[in-house]
Structure formats: structure tokens, C-alpha cells
N, C-alpha and C positions, 0 to 999 in steps of 0.2 A: 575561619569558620563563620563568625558573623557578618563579614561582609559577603560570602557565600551565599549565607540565608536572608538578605537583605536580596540580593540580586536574586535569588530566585522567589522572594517571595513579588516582586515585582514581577516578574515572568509569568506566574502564576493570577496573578490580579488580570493580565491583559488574558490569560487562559478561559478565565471564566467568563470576561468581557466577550472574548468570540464563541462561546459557550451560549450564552446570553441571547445572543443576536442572530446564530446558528442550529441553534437544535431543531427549530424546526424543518428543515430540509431531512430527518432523518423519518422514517416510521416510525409508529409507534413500539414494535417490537425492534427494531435499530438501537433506538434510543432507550430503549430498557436495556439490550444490552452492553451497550458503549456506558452506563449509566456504571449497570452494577462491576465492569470492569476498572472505573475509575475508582469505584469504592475501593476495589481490590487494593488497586494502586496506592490509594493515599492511605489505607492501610498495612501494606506492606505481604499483601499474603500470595502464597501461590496460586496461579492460576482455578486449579479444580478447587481451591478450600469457598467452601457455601457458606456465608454467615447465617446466623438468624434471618428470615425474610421480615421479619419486626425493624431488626435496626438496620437493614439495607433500605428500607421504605424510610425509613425515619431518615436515614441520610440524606435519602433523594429529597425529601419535601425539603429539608433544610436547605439544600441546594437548590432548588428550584425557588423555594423565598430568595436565594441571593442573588439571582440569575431576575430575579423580578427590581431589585434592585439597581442593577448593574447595565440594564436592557438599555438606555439612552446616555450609558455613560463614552469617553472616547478611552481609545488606549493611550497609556500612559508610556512616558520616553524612560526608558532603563537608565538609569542613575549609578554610575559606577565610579568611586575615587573624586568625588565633586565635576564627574562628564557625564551628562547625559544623549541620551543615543535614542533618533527615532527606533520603533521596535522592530522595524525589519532590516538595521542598517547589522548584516552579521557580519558584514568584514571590519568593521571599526570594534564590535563589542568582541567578536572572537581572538582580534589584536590583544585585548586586555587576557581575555580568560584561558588562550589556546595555551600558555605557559605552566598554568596551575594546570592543566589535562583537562578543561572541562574545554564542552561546545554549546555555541545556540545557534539554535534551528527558528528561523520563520519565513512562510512562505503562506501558498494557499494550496489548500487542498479541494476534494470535489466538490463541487458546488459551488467553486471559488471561495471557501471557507478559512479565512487566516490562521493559522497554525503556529503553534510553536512551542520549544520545548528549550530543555536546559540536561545535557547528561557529560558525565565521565568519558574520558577519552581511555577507552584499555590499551590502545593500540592504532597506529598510522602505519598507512603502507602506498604507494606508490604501484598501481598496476593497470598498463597499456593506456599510460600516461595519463589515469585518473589518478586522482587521491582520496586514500580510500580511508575511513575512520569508522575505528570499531567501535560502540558504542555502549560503557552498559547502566550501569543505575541511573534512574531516569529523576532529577531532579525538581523540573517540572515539566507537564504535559495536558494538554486538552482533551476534548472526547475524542477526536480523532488522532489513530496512530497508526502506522504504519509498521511492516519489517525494515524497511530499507527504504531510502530516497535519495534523489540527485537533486545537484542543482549545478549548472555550467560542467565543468569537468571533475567533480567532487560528488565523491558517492556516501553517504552516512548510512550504516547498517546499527540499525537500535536495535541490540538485544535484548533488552526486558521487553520491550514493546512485543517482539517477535516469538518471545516464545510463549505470552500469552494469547497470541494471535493462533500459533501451533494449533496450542491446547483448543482453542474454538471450534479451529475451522475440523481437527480431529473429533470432539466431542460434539458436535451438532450437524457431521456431517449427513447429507440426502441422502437418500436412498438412490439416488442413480447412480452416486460418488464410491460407493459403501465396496464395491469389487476395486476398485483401483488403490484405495486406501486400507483395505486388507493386503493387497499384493505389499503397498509399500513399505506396512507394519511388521507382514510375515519376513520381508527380507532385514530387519532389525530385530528376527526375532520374538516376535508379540502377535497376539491374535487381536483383531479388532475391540472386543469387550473387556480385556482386560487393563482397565484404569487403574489398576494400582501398578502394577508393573510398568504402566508409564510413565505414572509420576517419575519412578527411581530415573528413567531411561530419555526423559524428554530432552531434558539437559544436552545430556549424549546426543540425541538426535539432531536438536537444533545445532550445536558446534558442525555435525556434520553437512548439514542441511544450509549453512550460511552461506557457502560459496555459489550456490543458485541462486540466492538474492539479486549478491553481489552484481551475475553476470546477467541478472536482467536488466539492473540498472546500467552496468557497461553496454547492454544491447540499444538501451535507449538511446545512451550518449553520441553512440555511433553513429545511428541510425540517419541515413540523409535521404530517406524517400518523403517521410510527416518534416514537411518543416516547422522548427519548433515555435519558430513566432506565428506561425499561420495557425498549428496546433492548438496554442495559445489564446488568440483571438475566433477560434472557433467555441472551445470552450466558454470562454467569458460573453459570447452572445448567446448560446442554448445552454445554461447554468443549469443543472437539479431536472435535466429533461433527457427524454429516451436516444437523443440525438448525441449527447454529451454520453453517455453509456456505450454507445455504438463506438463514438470514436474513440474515447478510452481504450476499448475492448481490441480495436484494429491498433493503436498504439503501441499497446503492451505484446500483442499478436506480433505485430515487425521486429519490437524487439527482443523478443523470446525467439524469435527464428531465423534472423539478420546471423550474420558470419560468428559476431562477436556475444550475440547472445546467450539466455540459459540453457534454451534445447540444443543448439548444438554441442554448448562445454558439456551437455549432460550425455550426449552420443559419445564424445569423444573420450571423456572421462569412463567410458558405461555404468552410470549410474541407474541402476536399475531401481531402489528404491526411493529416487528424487524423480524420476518418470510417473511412476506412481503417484507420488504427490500432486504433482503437477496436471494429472488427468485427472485423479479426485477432487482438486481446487478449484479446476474449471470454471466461470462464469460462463451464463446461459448464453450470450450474443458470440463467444467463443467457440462453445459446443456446435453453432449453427454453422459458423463460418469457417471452421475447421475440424469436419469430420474427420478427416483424415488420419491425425491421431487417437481418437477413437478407435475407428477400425484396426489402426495399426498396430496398438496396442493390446486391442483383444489378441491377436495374431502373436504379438509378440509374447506374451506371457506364455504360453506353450512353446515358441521357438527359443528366444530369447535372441533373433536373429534382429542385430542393430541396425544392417542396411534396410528393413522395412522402417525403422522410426525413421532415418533420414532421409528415405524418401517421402514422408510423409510432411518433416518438417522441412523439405526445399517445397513441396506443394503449399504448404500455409502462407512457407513467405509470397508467394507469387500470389496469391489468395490477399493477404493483407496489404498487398501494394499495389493492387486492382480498388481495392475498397479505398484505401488512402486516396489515390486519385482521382476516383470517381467522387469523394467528399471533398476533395480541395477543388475539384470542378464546377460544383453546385455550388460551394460557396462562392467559389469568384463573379458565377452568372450572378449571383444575389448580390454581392455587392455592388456587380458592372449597375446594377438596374437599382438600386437601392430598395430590395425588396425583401428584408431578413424574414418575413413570414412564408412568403414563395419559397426560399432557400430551404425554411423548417419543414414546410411540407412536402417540396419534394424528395429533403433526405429520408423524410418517413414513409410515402410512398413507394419509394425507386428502391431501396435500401433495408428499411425496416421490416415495412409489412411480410414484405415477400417472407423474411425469415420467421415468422409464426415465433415470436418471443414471447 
């Protein structure tokens, strides 16, 4: 147990370090709420519990002094049993930790923001020749978290991260979301306002809910139209910009609707109330570029007829592999001509504009 809390308290010092040097890529209301979620977190509470706004404020300034502190420091190498380990080396430090059941996670997340975390392993599993780790007490973690993430052929599903994630994207949902996420509520059972009844049931929900994760991120791994080193290096030149959004959004698009993806396990499975979800959860550059489930959807809630959803999700994919192309085409012109600002503009011209985001 001490050298546990030795290892994660290191994890956590480099946590705050990319905290530090990162939060500004978020908004302002982003960042208040990644902010009071982390309070959550290092205190221990469920998602919906509201502390005092006194000593949630009081927390943040405390953090934000540390974060003023910490702003030009570097990250520090993980010290384990007299080895130290740069902090993104996970296959030498998970060699030590994968035994006791725990894992670490570092990578970069949007914005190119270095991530990483420290959780319990509940469970390994082996499927369509990923390896898959169930994830759940989060030992440490930064502002940014996720449900679920890959890297190479390894897929890590965090569940504490996830089912406070639930809870948000449930309790702050829009107003255009609000009909798709009652559908998906009422087929568990629950009417959209009633929050106490879901505290009991969230639980529930997410265990069922996991295996959508799952095959979004098997949808990625598959995925061979976005090349991922191309994907890669498109990212890392339009960082924290509306062009890095686009391709995200076409990204996740191929792989939600690729053979191996979530929308089709959710066809085949018929998942009626992770449909729902997933039309509720929507991001706006998704909505634009894939009415299709929209519409389909509306339709289908009175039919409950699944060949409109799969004809709707073979239209996305052909949709998001029109846009893949046409973004790995611009950027090749821009690099043939060494012109990465030509490149930015005419993704947001050719690509952007037209969809009124």
C-alpha cells in the first residue's frame, strides 16, 4: 500500500503538471466544470452530490495557486522499486504494476494535452483480438477523462471516469438532445427529471451501457480508411482549432459506423436504449454530417424498425469516408507545397463553412 501511494502520488504531481500548462485550451465554463468534477473525484463523492459552492471555490483557488506554481516545472520520471521510468514509457511501468491489478494510462488527449492516470484492473478480456481492461477506482487522473480509450490494439474502459461522465452528459443535456435521451431513459424505465431514481439505476445503466464504449473504440482500431499516423500528424498541426474538431468528429463518425463499430453492434445487438444515447450525445459537426440518423431515428421510435437505422448507418459511413479523404487530400496538397495555413483554410472553407457549425 505505501509504495502504491508513493507511485501514485507521482502520477498525480505530473497530473497537475499537464493541468498547469493545459487548462487554458479549455472555456471558461469547460473548465469550471472539469474543475468541480475533479473535486468530486479527489473527494470521493457521487457524481450528482453538490458540495458547498464556498468550499468548491475554495478548492479551485487552492489549485489554481498550485497549478501557478507548477506552470514551468517538467514532468517528473515515475520511480518504482529504485527504476525510474520516463512518464509515458506504459509498457515498462505496467510490466511492474499489471501483477498487483493495477494500470497506467499516458498519452495526449485533445489539444494534444498529456494525460494520465493510475486505476485498478477489475477485469482483462481478450476481444476481436484487442485486449480489453476493465477499469474501475481511479487512483490518479487529470482534468481530462474519458469513458473509454485505445492505444495500438488495447482498449482501457474507466469506469469511474464514465459513469461520472453519464451523469453530465444526462444532467446538462440540450434541448435538441432532450427527445432522444427521454426515449433512452423511458426504455430503462425513468422519465427524464427524475434524478433520484437515477442515482439508484446509473450503475445499472452504465454496466449496460459499457459494451458501446467498448466497440467504439474496436471501431477505431479497425478502422483503415483515417490513417492513424496521418490522423495523428493532422491533429498535432491544427491543435485546440475548429479543424481538429471536424476531424475528431469524421474519426469517431468511421468508427461508430465501420463493420466493427458501436452502431452497428447496437443494430445487431437491438439496442434500443444505447441508440438513444448515442443520438442524445451527438456533437454538433456530427449532427451536420450525419442527418441521416436523425431522421432515422425520429422514424424509428414509432416503428422500432432496425433496417431504417442500418440504412442510415451504411449512409454515415460512406459520408465519413468522403470527408476522411477529402481532409487527408488537403492536407497532402499543403504539405506537397509547404503551406500548413493554405491547408487550414481551405479545410474551413471547402469543409467547414458550408456546414453552418
Amino acid at each position: 500500500m505505501n509504495e502504491l501511494k508513493h507511485i501514485a502520488e507521482q502520477i498525480r504531481y505530473n497530473c497537475n503538471i499537464t493541468d498547469a500548462k493545459y487548462a487554458g485550451i479549455y472555456s471558461v465554463c469547460n473548465l469550471a466544470l472539469r474543475l468541480r468534477d475533479l473535486f468530486k473525484w479527489e473527494n470521493g463523492l457521487d457524481p450528482w452530490v453538490e458540495k458547498n459552492p464556498a468550499e468548491v471555490l475554495e478548492w479551485i483557488g487552492h489549485r489554481e495557486q498550485k497549478w501557478e506554481e507548477l506552470a514551468d516545472k517538467d514532468y517528473i520520471k515515475i520511480n518504482i522499486q529504485g527504476n525510474a521510468y520516463q512518464p509515458f514509457d506504459t509498457k515498462n511501468i505496467n510490466t511492474f504494476l499489471e501483477p498487483h491489478n493495477l494500470l497506467y494510462g499516458a498519452g495526449y488527449a485533445r489539444s494534444l494535452k498529456p494525460t494520465f492516470f493510475l486505476a485498478d484492473v477489475e477485469q482483462k478480456k481478450v476481444i476481436n483480438g484487442c485486449t480489453v481492461y476493465f477499469l474501475g477506482h481511479e487512483w490518479a487522473r487529470d482534468l481530462f477523462t474519458c469513458s473509454a480509450q485505445s492505444i495500438a490494439n488495447t482498449i482501457f474502459i474507466r469506469k469511474t471516469s464514465a459513469k461520472a461522465i453519464l451523469w453530465d452528459q444526462i444532467f446538462y443535456m440540450t434541448k435538441s438532445g432532450r427527445n432522444a435521451l427521454a426515449f433512452a431513459l423511458k426504455e430503462y424505465g425513468l422519465e427524464i427529471n427524475d434524478h433520484k431514481k437515477l442515482h439508484h439505476q446509473l450503475e445499472s445503466i452504465l454496466t449496460n451501457e459499457i459494451e458501446t464504449y467498448l466497440y467504439h473504440e474496436m471501431g477505431e482500431i479497425k478502422d483503415t480508411v483515417f490513417d492513424h499516423d496521418t490522423f495523428k500528424e493532422i491533429i498535432s498541426s491544427f491543435p485546440h482549432s475548429p479543424v481538429e474538431l471536424l476531424v475528431r468528429s469524421v474519426k469517431d463518425l468511421l468508427a461508430n459506423t465501420n463493420k466493427y463499430g458501436m452502431l452497428n453492434y447496437i443494430v445487431h445487438e437491438n439496442r434500443s436504449a444505447s441508440l438513444g444515447f448515442y443520438v442524445a450525445f451527438m456533437d454538433n459537426f456530427t449532427k451536420k454530417i450525419f442527418p441521416e440518423i436523425l431522421i432515422g431515428f425520429d422514424t424509428f421510435t414509432k416503428s422500432k424498425d432496425w433496417r431504417i437505422i442500418k440504412k442510415a448507418v451504411a449512409a454515415g459511413y460512406i459520408t465519413a469516408k468522403r470527408y476522411a479523404e477529402s481532409i487527408c487530400s488537403f492536407f497532402e496538397k499543403g504539405k506537397k507545397i509547404r503551406d500548413k495555413k493554405w491547408t487550414e483554410a481551405e479545410l474551413i472553407k471547402q469543409l467547414i463553412e458550408p456546414l453552418c457549425v
